[in-house]
C-alpha positions as a Python dict, from the first residue, in 0.01 Angstrom:
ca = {
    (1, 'X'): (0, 0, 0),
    (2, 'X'): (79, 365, -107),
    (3, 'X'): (343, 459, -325),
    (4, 'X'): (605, 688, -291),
    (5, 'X'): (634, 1047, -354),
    (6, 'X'): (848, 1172, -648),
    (7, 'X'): (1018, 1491, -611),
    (8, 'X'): (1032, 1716, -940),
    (9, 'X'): (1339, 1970, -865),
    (10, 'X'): (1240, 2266, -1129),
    (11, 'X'): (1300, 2609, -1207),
    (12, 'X'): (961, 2833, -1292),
    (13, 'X'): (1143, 3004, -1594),
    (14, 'X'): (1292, 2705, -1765),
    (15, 'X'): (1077, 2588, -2080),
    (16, 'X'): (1186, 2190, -1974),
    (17, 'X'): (1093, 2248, -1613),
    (18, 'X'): (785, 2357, -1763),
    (19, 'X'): (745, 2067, -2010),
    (20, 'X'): (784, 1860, -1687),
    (21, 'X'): (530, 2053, -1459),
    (22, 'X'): (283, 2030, -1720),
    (23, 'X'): (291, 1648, -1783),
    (24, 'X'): (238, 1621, -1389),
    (25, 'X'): (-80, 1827, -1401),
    (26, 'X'): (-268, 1693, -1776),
    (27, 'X'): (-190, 1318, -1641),
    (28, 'X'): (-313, 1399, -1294),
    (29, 'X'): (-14, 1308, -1079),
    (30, 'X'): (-50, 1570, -865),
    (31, 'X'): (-75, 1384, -583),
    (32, 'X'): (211, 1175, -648),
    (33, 'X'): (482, 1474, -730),
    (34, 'X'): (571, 1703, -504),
    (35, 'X'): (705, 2027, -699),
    (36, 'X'): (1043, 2125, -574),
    (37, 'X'): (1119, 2524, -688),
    (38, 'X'): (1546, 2506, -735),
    (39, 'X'): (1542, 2864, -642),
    (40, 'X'): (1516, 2773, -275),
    (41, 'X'): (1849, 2721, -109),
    (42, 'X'): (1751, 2415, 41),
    (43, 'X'): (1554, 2264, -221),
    (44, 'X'): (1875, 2321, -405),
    (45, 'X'): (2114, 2152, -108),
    (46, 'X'): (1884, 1821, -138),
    (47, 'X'): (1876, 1810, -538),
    (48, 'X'): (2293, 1861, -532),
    (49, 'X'): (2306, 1598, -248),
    (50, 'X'): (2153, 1363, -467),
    (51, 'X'): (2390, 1425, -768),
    (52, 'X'): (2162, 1726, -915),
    (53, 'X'): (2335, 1889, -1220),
    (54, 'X'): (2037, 1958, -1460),
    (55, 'X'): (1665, 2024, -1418),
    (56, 'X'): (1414, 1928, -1445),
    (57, 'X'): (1506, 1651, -1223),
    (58, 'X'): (1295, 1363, -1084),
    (59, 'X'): (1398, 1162, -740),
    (60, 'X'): (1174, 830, -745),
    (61, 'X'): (1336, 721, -399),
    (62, 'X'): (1638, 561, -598),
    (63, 'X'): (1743, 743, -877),
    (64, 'X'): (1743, 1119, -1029),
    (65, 'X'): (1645, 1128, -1345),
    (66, 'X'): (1741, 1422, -1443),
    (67, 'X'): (1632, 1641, -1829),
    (68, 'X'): (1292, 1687, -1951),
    (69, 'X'): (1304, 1369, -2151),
    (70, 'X'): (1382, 1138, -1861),
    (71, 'X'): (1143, 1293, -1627),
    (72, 'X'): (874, 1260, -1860),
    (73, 'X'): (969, 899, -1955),
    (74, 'X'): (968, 773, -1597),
    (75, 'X'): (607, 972, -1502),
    (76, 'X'): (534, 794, -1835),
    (77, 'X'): (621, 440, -1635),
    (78, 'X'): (393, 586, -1384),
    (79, 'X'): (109, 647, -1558),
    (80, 'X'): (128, 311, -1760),
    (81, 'X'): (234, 92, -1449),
    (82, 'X'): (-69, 133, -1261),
    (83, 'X'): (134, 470, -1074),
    (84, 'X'): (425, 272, -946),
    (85, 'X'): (763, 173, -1167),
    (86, 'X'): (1099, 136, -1066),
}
């Protein structure tokens, strides 16, 4: 059984988004987060739609958690949980 995708809603020129980005790539998750750029009008429609109002942001199917320091504690809960965490 495969896992979800996450969705990290970012912006290239914000120090957290990059915080974010770069725990994705040095943990290898790469295939599990899809990089959403905020600058894009619709990548911005779907991050307000799901209560977007700081980035980075992280959509695990349920929640957005949204700040550097919650997206990097629930890839954390990825990468501990055997890739998977609610």
């Amino acid at each position: 059984m495969s896992s979800p995708t996450l969705e990290l809603f970012h912006r290239i020129a914000d120090p957290q988004s990059a915080t974010a980005r770069r725990f994705v790539t040095d943990h290898q998750l790469e295939d599990r987060v899809r990089f959403r750029n905020l600058t894009y009008p619709e990548v911005e429609a779907d991050w307000r739609r799901l209560g977007g109002q700081s980035s980075p942001a992280l959509w695990d199917g349920t929640h957005l958690h949204q700040g550097a320091e919650a997206v990097v504690a629930r890839l954390l809960a990825v990468v501990n949980l055997g890739r998977d965490a609610s």
